[in-house]
C-alpha positions in Angstrom: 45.3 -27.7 36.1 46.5 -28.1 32.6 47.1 -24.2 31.9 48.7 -23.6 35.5 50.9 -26.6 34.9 52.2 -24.4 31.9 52.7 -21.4 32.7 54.3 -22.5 35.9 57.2 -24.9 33.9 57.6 -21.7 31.5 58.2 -19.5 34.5 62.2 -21.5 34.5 62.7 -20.3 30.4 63.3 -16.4 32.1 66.4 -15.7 33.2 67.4 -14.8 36.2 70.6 -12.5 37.8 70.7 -13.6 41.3 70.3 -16.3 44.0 67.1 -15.1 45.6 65.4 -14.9 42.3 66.0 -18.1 40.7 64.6 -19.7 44.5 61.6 -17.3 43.8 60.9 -18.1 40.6 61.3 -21.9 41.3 59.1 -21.7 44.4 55.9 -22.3 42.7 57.2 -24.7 40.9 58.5 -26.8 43.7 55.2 -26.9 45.4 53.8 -28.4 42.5 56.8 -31.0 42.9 56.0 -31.0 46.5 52.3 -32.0 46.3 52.7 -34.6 43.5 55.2 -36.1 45.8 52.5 -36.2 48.6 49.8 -37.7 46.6 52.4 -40.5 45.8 53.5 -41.0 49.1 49.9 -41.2 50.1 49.3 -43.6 47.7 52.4 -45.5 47.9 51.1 -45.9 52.2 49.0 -48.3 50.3 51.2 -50.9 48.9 51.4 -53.8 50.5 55.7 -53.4 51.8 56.8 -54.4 55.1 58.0 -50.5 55.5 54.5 -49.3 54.5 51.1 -50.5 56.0 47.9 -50.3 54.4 45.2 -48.0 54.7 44.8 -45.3 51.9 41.4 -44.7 50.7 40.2 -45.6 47.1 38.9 -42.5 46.7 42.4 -40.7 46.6 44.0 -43.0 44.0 41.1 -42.3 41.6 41.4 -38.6 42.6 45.7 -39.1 41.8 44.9 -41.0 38.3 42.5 -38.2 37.0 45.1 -35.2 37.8 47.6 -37.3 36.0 45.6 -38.2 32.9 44.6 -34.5 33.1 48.3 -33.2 32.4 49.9 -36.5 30.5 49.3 -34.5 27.2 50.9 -31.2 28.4 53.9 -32.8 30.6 54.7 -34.4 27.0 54.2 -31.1 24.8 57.1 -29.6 27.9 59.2 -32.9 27.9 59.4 -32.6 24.0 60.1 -28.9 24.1 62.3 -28.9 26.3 64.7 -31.6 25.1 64.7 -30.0 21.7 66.1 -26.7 23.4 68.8 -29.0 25.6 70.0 -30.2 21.9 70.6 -26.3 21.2 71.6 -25.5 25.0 73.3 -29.0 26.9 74.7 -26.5 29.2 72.0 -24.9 30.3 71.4 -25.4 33.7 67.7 -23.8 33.5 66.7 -26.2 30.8 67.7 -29.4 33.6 65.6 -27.8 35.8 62.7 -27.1 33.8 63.5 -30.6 33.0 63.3 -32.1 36.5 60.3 -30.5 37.0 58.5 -32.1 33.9 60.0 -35.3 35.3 58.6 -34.8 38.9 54.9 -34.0 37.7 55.1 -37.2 35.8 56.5 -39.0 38.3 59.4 -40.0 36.9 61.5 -39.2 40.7 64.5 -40.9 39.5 64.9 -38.9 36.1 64.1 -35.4 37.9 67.3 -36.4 40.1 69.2 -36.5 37.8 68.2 -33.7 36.3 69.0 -31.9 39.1 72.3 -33.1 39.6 72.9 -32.2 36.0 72.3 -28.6 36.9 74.1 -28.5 39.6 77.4 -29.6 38.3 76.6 -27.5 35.4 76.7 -25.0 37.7 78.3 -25.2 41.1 79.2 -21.9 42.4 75.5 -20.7 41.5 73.7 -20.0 45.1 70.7 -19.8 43.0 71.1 -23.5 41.5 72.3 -25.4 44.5 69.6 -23.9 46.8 66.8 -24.8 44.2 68.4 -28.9 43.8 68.6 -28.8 47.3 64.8 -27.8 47.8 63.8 -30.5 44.9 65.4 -32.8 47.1 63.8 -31.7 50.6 60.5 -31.8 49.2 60.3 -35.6 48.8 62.0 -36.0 52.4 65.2 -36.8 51.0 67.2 -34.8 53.5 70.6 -36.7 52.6 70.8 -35.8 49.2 69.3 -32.0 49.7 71.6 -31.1 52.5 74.8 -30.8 50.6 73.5 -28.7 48.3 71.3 -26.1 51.1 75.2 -25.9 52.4 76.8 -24.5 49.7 73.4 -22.1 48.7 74.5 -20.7 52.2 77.8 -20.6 51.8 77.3 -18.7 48.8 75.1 -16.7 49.7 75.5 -15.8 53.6 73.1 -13.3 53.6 69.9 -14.7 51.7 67.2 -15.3 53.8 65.8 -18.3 51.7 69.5 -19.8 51.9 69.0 -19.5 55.3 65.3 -20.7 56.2 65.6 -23.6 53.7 68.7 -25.2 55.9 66.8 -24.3 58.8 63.9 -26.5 57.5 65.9 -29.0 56.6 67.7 -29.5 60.4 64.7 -29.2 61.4 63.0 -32.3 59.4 66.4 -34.2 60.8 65.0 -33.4 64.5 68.4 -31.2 64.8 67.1 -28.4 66.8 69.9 -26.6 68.1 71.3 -26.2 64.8 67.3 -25.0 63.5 67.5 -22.1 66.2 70.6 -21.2 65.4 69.6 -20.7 61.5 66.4 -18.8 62.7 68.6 -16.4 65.0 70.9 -15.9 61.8 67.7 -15.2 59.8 65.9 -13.1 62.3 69.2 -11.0 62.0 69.4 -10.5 58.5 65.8 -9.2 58.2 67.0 -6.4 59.8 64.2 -3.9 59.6 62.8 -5.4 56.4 58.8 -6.1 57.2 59.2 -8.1 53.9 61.6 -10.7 55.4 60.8 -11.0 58.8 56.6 -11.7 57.2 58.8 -14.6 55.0 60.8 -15.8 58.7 57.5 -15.5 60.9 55.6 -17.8 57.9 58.4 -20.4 57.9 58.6 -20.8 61.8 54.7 -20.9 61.6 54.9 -24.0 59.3 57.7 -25.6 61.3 55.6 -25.2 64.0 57.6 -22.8 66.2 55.1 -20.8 68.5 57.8 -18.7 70.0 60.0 -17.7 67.0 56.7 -17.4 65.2 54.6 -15.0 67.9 58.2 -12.9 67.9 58.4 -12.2 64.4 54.8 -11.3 63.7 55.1 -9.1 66.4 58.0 -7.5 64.8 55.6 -7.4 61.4 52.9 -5.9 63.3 55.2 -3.3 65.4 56.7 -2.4 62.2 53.4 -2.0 60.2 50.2 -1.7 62.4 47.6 -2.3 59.4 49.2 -5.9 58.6 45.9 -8.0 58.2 48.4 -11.2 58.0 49.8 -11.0 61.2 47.0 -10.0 62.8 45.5 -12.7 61.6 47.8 -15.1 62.8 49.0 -13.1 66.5 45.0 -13.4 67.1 45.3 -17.1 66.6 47.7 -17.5 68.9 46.1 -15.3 71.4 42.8 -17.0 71.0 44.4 -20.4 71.3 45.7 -19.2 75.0 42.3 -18.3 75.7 42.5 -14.6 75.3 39.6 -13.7 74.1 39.9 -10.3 74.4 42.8 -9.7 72.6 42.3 -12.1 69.6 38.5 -10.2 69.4 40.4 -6.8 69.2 43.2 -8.1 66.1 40.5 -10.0 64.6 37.7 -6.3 64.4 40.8 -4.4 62.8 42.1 -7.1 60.4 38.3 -7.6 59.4 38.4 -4.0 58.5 41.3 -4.4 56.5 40.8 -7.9 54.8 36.6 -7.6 54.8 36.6 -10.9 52.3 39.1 -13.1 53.9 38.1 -16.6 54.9 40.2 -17.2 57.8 39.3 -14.3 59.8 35.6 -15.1 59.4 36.5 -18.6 60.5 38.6 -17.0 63.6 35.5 -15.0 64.8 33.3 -17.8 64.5 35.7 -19.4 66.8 36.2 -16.5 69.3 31.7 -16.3 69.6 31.5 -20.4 69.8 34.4 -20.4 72.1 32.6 -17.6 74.7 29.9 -18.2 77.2 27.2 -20.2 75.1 24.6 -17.2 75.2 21.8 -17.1 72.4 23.7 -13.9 71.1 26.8 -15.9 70.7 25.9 -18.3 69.2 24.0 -16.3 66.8 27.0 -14.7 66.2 29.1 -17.9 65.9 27.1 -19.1 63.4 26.8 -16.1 61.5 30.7 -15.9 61.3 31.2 -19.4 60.7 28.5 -19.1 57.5 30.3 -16.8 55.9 33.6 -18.3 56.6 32.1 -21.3 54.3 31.3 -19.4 52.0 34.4 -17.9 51.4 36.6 -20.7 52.0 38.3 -21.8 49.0 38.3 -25.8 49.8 36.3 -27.1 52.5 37.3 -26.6 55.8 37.1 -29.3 59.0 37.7 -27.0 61.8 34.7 -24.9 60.1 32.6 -27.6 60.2 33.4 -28.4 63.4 32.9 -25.4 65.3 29.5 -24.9 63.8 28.9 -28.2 64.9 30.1 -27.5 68.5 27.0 -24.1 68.2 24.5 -27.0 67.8 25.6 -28.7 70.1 25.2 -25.8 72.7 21.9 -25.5 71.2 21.2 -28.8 72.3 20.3 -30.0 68.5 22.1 -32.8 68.2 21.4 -34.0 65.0 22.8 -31.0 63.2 25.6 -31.2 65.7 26.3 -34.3 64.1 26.4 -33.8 60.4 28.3 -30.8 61.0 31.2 -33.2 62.8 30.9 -35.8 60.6 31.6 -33.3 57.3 34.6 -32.1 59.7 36.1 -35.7 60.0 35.1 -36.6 56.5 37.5 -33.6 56.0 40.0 -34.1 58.4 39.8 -37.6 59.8 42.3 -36.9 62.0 40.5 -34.1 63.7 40.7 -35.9 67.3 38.4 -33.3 69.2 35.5 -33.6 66.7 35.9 -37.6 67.0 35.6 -37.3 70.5 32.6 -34.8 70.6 30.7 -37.5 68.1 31.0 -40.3 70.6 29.6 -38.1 72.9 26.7 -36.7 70.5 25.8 -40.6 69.7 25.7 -41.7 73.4 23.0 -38.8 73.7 21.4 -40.3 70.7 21.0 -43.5 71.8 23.5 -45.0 68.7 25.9 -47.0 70.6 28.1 -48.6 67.1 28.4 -44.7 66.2 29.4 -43.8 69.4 32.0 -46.8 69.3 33.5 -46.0 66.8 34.4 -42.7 66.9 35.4 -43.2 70.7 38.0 -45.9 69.3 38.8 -43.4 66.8 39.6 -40.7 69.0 41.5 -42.9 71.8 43.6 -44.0 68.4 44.7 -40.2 67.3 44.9 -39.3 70.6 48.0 -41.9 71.7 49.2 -42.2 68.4 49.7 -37.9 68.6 50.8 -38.5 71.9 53.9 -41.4 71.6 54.7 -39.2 68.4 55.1 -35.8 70.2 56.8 -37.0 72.9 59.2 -39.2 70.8 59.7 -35.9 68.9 60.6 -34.4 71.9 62.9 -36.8 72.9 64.7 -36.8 69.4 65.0 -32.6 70.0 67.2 -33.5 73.1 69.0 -36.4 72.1 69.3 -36.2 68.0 71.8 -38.2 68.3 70.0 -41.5 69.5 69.2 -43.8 66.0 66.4 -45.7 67.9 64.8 -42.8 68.7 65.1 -41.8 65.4 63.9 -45.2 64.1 61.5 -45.0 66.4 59.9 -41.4 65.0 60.4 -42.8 61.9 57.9 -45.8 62.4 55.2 -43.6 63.9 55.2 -41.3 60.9 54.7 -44.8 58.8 52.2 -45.5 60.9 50.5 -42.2 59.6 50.8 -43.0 56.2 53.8 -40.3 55.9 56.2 -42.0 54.6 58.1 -38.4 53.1 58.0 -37.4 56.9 59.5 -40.4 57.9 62.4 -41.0 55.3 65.0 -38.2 56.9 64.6 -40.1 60.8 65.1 -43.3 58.6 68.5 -41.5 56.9 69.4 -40.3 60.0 69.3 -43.5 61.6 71.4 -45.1 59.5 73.9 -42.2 59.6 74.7 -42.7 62.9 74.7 -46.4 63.0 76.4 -47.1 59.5 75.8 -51.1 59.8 72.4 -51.4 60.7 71.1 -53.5 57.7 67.3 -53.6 58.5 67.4 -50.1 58.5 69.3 -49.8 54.8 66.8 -52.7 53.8 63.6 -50.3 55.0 65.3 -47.3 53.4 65.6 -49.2 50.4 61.9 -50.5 50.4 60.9 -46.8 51.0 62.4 -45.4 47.6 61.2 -48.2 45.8 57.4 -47.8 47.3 58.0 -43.8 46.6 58.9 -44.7 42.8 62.4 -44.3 43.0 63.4 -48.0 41.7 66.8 -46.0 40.7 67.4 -44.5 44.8 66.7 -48.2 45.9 69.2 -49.8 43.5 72.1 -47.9 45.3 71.1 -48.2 48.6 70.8 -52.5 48.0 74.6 -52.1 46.2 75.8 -50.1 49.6 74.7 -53.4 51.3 
């Protein structure tokens, strides 16, 4: 962790010419922004704020405080570096960013802000800068601040594709759809006949999720380039997800040739053979497929877990049908189908509490998933509704996501300037998130 952090914040001390290389360059380093913000929003879920329930584990604030006494030594050795150069360079709009980013991975949210600000002034007619500040800022859910800047990286730079997506992504955090769409037609445009872009536009509406933009551009990949093990990989997903068997089995032989090492396609084909007609040969097969997927997964996987699990359970050995569900929930514990198949598996056993438990589990995700989807829906066809978006907002809370739910909050407010409860939660939110300096504005717009 300590030599990754390094020679990703050295990656920002090369120079680069252009728009879409600085955003490359700074990618890697924004997902390590991205996660550190995670880990504190998960943890910040657990402090006891009227805008934040309760609920995070122990176990993943111990986890947080090693990674950060792991790096405190080397975030200083950058920090101190890096000023000394700022004394030589103020100007240097490079140096703020590297900056931010030693900011960010100590946690220091407020300081990384203004970092980026300081760049971007610095530099405001630079595509390259703008879009970068305004992906610092969408990675910790602050849409309001990074939408500005994703404007003027597309005005810019009309025809870069990470200009475009990264607006795209940020609409589509807001619940503005129409205007996502119309950013992905735009995008789907400029890849022209490049394989390269249209791969980066079908893995950005696969994220979103998007099935139909995403199962279009693949296609596009795989018409283009019939050996793609990627989007075979992922056009026999969706394929098997439908319940085509056939032709997921058929993707899933070619991109095994192709990719003979790769995790996910093992975990796929254990999928297809578990998902079939439970015949011994099958479920041999399954669990063959699903083996090998764990062994060549590179963390531990739930929905591997699960579907071996779901061979036992064919099997009719419960027992091992269990402790393969129970890793998959220790995993996920979100995972509604494997909480579902437990309370099942314990009512065979004769354990009623288990049972219980994971039935009240299940009957929790399920109509927490559900209000949440359809609110989600709801805020697709009327974006303009702040209740609705307050109401999206809450149910993200509720799931402990409070970077998910801070651009439903903004937008709330943005369309009902006044609403003070709503400025007092948005308030409480940057100040749980570790942004005492965010919060401090917000109570002086009061």
């Amino acid at each position: 962790m300590q030599h990754r952090n390094l020679i990703l914040l050295a990656v920002l001390l090369v120079a680069g010419a252009c728009a879409g290389v600085l955003w490359r360059r700074n990618a890697l380093l924004l997902e390590e922004m991205r996660n550190a913000a995670e880990a504190d929003a998960r943890i910040a879920a657990n402090a006891p704020t009227n805008a934040l329930p309760p609920g995070v584990r122990p176990a993943l604030i111990e986890e947080h405080d090693k990674t950060r006494a792991m790096t405190q030594r080397d975030l200083q050795q950058i920090a101190q570096k890096t000023r000394a150069e700022l004394v030589a360079r103020p100007r240097d709009p490079d140096l703020h960013l590297q900056m931010a980013v030693a900011h960010s991975l100590a946690r220091r949210f407020d300081d990384a802000a203004d970092e980026v600000e300081k760049a971007a002034l610095l530099a405001p007619q630079n595509a390259g800068v703008r879009g970068t500040a305004g992906m610092f800022y969408m990675r910790f859910g602050d849409m309001r601040a990074a939408l500005p800047h994703l404007q003027k990286a597309r005005e810019l730079a009309p025809s870069d594709m990470d200009a475009v997506i990264n607006l795209a992504k940020a609409h589509w955090e807001r619940g503005e759809m129409d205007a996502t769409l119309s950013l992905l037609q735009t995008a789907s445009r400029l890849a022209g006949k490049s394989v390269a872009l249209h791969e980066k536009l079908a893995g950005a509406c696969t994220e979103f999720p998007l099935r139909p933009n995403a199962v279009a551009e693949w296609r596009k990949v795989l018409a283009a380039q019939p050996n793609h093990a990627l989007a075979l990989q992922q056009l026999a997903y969706y394929e098997l997800d439908g319940g085509n068997l056939g032709p997921a089995k058929t993707m899933l032989q070619k991109a095994m040739r192709l990719e003979p090492n790769q995790f996910g396609l093992y975990s796929l084909m254990g999928t297809l053979y578990s998902s079939s007609e439970p015949t011994p040969e099958n479920l041999k097969q399954a669990e063959i497929y699903l083996n090998k997927a764990l062994e060549l997964a590179p963390t531990p996987d739930s929905a591997t877990h699960y579907n071996l699990g779901k061979v036992s359970q064919r099997r009719g050995d419960l027992q091992k049908a269990a402790q393969q569900m129970e890793q998959a929930v220790a995993i996920d514990p979100l995972h509604r189908q494997a909480h579902y198949d437990l309370a099942q598996i314990y009512s065979a056993l004769k354990r009623p509490d288990d049972a219980t438990r994971h039935r009240q589990r299940f009957q929790k995700i399920y109509e927490g998933q559900n209000r949440r989807n359809l609110v989600s829906r709801k805020c697709q066809t009327s974006p303009n509704d702040p209740q609705l978006q307050r109401e999206l907002a809450q149910l993200f809370l509720e799931d402990k996501n409070p970077v998910k739910a801070l651009p439903h909050l903004q937008k709330a407010l943005e369309l009902r300037p006044g609403w003070r409860e709503m400025r007092s939660q948005i308030t409480t939110l940057h100040r749980a998130l570790g942004r005492p300096r965010r919060a401090l504005a917000m109570d002086n717009r009061r």
